[in-house]
Biopython code that builds the backbone (N, CA, C, O; Angstrom):
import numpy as np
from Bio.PDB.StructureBuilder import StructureBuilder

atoms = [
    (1, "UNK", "N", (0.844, -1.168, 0.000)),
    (1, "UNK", "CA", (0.000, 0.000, 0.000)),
    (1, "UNK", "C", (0.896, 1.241, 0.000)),
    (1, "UNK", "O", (1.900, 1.310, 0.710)),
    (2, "UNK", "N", (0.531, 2.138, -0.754)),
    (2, "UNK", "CA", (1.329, 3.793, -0.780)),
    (2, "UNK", "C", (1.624, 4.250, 0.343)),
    (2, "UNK", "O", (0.946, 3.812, 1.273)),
    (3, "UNK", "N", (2.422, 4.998, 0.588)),
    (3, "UNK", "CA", (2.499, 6.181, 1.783)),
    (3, "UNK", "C", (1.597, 6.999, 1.368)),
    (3, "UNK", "O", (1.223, 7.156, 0.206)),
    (4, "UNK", "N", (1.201, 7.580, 2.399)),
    (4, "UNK", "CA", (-0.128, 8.952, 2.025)),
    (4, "UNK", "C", (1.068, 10.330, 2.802)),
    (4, "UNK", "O", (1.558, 10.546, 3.910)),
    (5, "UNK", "N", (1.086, 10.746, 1.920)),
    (5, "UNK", "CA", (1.622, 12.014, 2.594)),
    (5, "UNK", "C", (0.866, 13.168, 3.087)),
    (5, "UNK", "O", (-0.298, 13.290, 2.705)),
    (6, "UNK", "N", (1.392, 14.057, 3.911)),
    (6, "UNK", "CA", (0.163, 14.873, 4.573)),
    (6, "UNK", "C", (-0.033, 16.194, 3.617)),
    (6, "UNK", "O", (0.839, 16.439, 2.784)),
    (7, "UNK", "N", (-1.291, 17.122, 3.753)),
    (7, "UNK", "CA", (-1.105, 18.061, 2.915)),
    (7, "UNK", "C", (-0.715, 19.126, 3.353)),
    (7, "UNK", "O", (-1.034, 19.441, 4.499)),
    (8, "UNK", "N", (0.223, 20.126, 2.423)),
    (8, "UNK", "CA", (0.863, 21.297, 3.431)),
    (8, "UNK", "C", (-0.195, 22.051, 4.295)),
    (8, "UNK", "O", (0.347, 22.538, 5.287)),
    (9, "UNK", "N", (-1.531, 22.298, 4.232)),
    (9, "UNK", "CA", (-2.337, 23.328, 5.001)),
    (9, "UNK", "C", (-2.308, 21.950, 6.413)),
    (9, "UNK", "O", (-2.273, 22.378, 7.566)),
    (10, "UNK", "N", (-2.319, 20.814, 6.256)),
    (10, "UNK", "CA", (-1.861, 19.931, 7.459)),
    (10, "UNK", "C", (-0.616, 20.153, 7.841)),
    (10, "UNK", "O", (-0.559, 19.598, 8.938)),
    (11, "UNK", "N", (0.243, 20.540, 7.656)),
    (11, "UNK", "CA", (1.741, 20.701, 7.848)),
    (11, "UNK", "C", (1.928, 21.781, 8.747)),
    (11, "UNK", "O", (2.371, 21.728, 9.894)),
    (12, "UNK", "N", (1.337, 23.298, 7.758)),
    (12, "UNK", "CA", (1.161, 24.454, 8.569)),
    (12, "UNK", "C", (0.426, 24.453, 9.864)),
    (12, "UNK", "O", (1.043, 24.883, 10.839)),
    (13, "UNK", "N", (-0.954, 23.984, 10.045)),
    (13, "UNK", "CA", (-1.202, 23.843, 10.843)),
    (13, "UNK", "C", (-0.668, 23.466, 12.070)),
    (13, "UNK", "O", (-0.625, 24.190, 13.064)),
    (14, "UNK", "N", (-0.109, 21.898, 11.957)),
    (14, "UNK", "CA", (0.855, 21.396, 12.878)),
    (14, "UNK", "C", (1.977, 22.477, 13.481)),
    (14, "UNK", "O", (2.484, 22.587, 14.598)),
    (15, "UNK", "N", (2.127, 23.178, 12.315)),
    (15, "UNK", "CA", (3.609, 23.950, 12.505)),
    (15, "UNK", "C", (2.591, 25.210, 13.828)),
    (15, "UNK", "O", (2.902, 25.542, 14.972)),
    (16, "UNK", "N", (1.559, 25.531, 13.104)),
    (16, "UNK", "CA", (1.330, 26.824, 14.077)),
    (16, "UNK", "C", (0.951, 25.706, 15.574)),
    (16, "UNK", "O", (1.396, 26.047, 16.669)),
    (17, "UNK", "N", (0.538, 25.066, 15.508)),
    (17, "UNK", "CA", (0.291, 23.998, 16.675)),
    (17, "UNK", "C", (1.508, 24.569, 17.491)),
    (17, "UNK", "O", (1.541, 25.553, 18.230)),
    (18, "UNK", "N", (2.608, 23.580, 17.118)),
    (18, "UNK", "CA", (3.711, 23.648, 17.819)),
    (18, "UNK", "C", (4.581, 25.189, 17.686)),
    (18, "UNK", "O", (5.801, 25.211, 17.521)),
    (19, "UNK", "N", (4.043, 25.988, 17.752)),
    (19, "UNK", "CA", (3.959, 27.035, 18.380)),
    (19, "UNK", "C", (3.202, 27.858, 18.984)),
    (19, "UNK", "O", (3.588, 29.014, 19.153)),
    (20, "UNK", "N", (1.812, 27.379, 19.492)),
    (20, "UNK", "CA", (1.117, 28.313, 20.863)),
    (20, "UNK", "C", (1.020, 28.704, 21.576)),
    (20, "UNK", "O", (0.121, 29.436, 21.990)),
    (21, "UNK", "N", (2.568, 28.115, 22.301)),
    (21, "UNK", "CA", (3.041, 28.498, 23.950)),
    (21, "UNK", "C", (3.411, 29.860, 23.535)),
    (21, "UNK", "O", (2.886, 30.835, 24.073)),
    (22, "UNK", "N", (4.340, 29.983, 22.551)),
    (22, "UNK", "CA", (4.877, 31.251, 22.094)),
    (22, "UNK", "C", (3.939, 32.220, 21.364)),
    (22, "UNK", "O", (4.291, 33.362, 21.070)),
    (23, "UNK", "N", (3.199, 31.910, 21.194)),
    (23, "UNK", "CA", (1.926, 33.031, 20.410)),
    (23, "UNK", "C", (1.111, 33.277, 21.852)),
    (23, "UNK", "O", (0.752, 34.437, 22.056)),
    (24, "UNK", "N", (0.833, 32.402, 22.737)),
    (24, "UNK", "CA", (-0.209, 32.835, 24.219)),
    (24, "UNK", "C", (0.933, 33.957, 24.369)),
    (24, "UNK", "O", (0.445, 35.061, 24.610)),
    (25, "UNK", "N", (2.569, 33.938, 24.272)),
    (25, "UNK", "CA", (3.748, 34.816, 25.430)),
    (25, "UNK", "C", (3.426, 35.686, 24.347)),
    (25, "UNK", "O", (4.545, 36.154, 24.139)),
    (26, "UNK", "N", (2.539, 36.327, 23.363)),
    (26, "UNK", "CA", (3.004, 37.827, 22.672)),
    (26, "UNK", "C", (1.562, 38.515, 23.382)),
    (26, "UNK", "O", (0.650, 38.137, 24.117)),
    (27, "UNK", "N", (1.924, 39.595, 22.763)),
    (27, "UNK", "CA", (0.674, 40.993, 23.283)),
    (27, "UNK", "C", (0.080, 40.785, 22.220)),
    (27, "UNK", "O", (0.750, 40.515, 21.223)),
    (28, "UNK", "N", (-1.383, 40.856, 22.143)),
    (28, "UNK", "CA", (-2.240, 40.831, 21.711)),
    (28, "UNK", "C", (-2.278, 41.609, 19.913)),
    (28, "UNK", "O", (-2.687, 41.085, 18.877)),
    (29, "UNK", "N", (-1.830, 42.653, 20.073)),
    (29, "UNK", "CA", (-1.488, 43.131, 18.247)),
    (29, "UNK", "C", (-0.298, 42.310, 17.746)),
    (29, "UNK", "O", (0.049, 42.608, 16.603)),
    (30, "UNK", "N", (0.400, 41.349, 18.341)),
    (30, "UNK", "CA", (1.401, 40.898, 18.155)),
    (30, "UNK", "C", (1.048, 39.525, 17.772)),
    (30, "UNK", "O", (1.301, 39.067, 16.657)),
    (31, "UNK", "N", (0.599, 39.028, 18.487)),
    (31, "UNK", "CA", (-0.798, 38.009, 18.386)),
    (31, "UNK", "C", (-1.377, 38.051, 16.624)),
    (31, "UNK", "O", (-1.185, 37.222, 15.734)),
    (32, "UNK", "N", (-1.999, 39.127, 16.599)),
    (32, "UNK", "CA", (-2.945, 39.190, 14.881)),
    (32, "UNK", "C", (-1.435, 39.407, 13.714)),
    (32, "UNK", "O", (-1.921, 39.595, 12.599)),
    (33, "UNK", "N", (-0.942, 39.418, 13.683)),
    (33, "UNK", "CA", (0.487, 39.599, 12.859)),
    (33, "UNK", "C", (1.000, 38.350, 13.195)),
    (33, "UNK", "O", (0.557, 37.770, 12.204)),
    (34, "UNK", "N", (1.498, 37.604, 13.718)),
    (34, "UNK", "CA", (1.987, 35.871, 14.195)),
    (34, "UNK", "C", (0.642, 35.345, 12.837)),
    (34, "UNK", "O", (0.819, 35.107, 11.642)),
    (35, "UNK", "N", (-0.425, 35.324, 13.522)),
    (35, "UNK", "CA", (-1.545, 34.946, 12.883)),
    (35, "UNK", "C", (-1.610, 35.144, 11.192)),
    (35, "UNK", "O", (-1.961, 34.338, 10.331)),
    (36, "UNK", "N", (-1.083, 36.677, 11.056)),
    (36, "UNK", "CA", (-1.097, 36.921, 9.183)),
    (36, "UNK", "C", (-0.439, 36.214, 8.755)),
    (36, "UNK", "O", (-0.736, 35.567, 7.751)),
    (37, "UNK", "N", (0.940, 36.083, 9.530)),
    (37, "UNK", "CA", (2.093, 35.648, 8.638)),
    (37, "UNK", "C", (2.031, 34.155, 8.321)),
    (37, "UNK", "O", (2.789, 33.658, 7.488)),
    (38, "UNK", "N", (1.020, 33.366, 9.066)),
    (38, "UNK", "CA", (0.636, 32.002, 8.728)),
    (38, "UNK", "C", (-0.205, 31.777, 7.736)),
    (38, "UNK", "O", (-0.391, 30.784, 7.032)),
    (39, "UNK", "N", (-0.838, 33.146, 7.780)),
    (39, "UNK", "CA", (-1.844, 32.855, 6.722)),
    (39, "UNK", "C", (-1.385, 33.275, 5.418)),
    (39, "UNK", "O", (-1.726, 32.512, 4.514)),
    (40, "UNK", "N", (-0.534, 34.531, 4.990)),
    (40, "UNK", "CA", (0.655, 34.595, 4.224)),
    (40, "UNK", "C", (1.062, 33.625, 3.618)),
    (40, "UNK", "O", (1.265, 33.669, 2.405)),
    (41, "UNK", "N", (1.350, 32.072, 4.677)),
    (41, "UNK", "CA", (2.180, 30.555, 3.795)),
    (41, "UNK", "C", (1.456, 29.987, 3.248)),
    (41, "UNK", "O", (1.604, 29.167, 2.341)),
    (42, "UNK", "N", (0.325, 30.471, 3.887)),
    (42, "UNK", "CA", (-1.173, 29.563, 3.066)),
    (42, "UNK", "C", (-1.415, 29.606, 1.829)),
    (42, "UNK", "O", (-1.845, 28.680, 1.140)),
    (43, "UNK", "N", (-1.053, 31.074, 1.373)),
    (43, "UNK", "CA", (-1.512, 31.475, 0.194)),
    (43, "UNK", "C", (-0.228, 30.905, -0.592)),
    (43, "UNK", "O", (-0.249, 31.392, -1.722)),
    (44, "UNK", "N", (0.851, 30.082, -0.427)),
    (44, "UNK", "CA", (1.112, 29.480, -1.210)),
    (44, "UNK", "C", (1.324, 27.523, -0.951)),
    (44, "UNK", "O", (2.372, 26.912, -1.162)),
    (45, "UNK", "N", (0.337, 27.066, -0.583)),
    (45, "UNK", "CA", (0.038, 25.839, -0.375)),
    (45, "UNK", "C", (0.277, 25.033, -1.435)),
    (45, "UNK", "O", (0.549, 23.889, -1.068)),
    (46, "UNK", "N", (0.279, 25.169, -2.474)),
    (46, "UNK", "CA", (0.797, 24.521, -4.034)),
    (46, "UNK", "C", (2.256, 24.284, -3.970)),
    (46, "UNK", "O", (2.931, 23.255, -3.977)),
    (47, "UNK", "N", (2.579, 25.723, -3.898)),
    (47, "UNK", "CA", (4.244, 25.991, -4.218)),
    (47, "UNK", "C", (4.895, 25.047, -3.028)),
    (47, "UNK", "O", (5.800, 24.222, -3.153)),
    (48, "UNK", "N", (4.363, 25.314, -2.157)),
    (48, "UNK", "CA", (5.410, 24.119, -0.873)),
    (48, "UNK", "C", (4.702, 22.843, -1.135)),
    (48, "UNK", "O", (5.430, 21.993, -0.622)),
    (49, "UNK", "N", (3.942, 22.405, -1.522)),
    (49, "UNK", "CA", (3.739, 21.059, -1.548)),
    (49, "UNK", "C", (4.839, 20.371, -2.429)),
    (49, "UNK", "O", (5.650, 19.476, -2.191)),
    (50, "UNK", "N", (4.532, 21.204, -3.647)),
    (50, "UNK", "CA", (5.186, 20.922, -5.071)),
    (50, "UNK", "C", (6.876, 20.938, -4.203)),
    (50, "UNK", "O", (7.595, 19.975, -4.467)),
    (51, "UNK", "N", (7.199, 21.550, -3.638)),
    (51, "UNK", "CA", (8.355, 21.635, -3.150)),
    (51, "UNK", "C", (8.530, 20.572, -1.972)),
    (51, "UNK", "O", (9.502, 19.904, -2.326)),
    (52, "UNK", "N", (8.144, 20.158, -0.936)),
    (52, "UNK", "CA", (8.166, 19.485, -0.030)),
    (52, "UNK", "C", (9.288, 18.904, 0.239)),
    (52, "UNK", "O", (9.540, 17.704, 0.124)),
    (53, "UNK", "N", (10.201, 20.021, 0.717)),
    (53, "UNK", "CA", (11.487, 20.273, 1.354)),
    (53, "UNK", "C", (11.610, 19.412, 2.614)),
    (53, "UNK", "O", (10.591, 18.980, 3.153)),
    (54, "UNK", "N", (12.663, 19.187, 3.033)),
    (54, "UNK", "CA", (12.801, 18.335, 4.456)),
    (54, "UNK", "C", (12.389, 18.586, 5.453)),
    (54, "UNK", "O", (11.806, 17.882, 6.276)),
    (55, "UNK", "N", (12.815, 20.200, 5.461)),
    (55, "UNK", "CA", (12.790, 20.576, 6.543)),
    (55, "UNK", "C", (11.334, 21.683, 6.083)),
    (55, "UNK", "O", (11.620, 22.801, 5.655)),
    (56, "UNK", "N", (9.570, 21.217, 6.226)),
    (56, "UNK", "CA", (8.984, 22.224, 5.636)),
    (56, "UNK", "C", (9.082, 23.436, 6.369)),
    (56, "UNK", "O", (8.704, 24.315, 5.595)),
    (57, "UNK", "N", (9.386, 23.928, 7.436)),
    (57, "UNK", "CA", (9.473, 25.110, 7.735)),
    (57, "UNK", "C", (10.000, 26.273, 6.970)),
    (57, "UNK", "O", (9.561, 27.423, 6.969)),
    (58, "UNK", "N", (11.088, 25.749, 6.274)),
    (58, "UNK", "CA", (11.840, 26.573, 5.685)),
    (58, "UNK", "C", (11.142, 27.065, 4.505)),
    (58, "UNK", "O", (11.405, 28.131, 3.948)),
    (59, "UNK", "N", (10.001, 26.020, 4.056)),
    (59, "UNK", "CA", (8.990, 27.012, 2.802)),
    (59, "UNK", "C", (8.100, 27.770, 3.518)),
    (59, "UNK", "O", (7.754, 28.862, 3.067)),
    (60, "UNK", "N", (7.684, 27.373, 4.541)),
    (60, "UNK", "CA", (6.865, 28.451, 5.194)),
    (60, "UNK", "C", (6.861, 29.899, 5.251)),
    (60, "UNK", "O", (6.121, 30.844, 4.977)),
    (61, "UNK", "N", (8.577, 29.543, 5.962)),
    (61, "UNK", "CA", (8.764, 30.699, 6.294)),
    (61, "UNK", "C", (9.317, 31.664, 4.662)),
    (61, "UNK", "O", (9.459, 32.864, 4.901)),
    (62, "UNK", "N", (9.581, 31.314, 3.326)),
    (62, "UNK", "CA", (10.001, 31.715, 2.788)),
    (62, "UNK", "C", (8.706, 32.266, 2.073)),
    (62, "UNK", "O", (8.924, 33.331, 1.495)),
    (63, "UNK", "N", (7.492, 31.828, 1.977)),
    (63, "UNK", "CA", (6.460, 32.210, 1.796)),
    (63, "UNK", "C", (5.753, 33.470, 2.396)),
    (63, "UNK", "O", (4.958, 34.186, 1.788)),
    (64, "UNK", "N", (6.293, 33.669, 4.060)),
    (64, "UNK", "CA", (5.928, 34.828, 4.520)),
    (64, "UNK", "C", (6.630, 35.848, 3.963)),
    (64, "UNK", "O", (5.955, 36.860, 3.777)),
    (65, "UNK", "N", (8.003, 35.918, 3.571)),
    (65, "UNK", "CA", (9.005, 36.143, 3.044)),
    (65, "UNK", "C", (8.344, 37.300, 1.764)),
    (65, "UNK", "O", (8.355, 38.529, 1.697)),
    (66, "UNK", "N", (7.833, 36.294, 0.910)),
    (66, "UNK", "CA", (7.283, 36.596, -0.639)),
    (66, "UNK", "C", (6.265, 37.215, -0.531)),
    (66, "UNK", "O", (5.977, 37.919, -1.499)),
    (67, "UNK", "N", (5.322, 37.214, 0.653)),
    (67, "UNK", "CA", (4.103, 38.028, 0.874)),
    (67, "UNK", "C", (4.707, 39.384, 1.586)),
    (67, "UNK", "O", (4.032, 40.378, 1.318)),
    (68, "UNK", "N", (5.698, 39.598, 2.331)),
    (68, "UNK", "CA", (6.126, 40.718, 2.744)),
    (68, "UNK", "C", (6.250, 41.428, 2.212)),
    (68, "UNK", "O", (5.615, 42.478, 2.114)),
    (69, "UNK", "N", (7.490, 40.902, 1.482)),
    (69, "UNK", "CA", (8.565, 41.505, 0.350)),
    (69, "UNK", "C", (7.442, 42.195, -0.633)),
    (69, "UNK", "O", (7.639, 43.379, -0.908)),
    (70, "UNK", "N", (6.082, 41.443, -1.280)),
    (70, "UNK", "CA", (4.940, 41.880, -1.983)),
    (70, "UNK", "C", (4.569, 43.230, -1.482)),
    (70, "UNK", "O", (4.505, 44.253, -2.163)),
    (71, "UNK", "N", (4.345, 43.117, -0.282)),
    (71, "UNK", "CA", (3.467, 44.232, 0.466)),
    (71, "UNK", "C", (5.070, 45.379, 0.319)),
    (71, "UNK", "O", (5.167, 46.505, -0.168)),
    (72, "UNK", "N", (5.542, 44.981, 0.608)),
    (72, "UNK", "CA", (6.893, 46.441, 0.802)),
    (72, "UNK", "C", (7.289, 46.867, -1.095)),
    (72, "UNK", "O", (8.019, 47.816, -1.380)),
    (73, "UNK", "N", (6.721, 46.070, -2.035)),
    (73, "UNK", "CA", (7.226, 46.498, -3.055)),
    (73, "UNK", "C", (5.746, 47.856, -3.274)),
    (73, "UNK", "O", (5.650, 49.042, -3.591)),
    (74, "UNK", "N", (5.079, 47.022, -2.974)),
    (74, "UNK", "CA", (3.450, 47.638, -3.532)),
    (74, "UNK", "C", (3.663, 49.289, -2.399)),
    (74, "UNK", "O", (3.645, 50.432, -2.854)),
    (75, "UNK", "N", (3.819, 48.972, -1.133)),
    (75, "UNK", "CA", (4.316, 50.334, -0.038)),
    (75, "UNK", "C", (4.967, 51.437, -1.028)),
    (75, "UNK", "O", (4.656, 52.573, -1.386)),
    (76, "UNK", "N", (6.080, 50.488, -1.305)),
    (76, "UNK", "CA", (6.734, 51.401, -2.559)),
    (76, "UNK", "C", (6.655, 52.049, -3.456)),
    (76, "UNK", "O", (7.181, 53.142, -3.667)),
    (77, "UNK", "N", (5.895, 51.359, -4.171)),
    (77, "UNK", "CA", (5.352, 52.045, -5.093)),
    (77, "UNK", "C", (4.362, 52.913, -5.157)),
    (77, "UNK", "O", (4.303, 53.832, -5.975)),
    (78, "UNK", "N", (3.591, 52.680, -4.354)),
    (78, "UNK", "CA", (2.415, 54.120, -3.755)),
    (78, "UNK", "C", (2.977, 55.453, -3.238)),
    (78, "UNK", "O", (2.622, 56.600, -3.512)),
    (79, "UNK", "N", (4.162, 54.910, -2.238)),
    (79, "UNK", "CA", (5.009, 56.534, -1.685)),
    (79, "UNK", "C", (5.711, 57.045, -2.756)),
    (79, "UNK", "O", (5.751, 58.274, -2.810)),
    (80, "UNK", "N", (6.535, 56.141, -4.018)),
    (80, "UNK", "CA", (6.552, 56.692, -5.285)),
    (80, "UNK", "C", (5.507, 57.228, -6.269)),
    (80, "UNK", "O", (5.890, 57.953, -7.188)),
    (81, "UNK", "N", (4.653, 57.023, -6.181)),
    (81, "UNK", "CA", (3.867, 57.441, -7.122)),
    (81, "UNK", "C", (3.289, 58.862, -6.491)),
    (81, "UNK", "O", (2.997, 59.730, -7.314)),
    (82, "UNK", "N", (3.098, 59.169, -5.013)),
    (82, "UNK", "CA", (2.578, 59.992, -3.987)),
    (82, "UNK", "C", (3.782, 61.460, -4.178)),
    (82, "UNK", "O", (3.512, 62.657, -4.081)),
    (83, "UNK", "N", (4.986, 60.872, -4.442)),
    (83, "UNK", "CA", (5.776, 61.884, -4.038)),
    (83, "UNK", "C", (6.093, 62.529, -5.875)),
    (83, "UNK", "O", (6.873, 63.459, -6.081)),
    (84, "UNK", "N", (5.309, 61.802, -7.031)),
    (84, "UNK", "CA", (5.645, 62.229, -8.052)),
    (84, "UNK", "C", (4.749, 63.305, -8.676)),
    (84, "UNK", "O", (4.806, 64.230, -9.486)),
    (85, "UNK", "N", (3.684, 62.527, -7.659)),
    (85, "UNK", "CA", (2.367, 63.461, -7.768)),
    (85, "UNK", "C", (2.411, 65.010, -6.768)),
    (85, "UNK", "O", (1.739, 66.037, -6.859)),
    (86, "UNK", "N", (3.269, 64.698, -6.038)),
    (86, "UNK", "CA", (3.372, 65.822, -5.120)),
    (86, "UNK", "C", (4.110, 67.016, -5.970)),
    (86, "UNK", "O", (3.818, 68.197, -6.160)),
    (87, "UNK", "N", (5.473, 65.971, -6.502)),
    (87, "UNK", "CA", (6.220, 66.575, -7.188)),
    (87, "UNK", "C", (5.620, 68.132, -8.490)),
    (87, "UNK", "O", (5.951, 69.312, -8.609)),
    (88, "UNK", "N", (4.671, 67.248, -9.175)),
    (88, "UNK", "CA", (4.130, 67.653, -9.892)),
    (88, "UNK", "C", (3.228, 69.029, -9.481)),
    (88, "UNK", "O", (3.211, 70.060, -10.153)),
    (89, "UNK", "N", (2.499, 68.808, -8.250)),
    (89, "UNK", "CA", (1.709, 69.621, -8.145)),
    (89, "UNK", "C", (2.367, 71.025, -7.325)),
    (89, "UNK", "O", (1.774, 72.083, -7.112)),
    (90, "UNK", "N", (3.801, 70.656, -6.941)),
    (90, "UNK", "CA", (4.594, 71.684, -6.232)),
    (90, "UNK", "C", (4.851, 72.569, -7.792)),
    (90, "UNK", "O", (4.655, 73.784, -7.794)),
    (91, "UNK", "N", (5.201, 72.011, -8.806)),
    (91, "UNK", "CA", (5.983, 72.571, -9.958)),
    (91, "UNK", "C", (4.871, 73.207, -10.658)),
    (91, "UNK", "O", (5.137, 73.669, -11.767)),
    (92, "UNK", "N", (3.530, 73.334, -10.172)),
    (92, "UNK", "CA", (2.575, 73.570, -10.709)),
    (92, "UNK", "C", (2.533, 75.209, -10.234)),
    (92, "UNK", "O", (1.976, 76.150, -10.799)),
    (93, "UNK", "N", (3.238, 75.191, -9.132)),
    (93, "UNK", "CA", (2.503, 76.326, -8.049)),
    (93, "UNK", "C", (4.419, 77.398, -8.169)),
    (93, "UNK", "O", (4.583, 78.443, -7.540)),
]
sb = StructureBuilder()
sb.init_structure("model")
sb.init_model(0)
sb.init_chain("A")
sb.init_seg("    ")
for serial, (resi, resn, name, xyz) in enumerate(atoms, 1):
    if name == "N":
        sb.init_residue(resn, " ", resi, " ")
    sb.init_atom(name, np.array(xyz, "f"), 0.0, 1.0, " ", f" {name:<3s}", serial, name[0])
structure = sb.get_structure()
């Protein structure tokens, strides 16, 4: 009979499992951010399966990684676009 392997949203889970002692020890806004960044790996549940590295933590965490890095490019580009528009409307005046 096959091995059944588990599926990564089973994996993650486990993973946030075995870390609750340490999510009860944060403050409460600290708490909902622990919480995003799991849900962050979620959104790539394909990509780590397809990958299913030894050690899965290490896609996890590289997944929060890619959702950050997302959010700080997009940050970026809004305070660029904010300061071109500013730009503009100073050169106006």
């Amino acid at each position: 009979m096959g091995r059944t392997l588990p599926t990564f949203t089973g994996i993650i889970d486990s993973e946030i499992e075995s870390w609750t002692k340490y999510r009860r020890g944060l403050r409460k806004e600290d708490q909902e951010i622990f919480d995003e960044l799991f849900r962050a790996a979620k959104i790539h549940l394909a990509e780590n399966f397809y990958a299913m590295r030894a050690v899965p933590f290490e896609s996890i965490i590289i997944s929060m990684l890619i959702e950050e890095r997302k959010l700080i490019k997009k940050l970026q580009k809004e305070l660029n676009d904010c300061k071109e528009k500013l730009i503009l409307c100073c050169e106006k005046h």
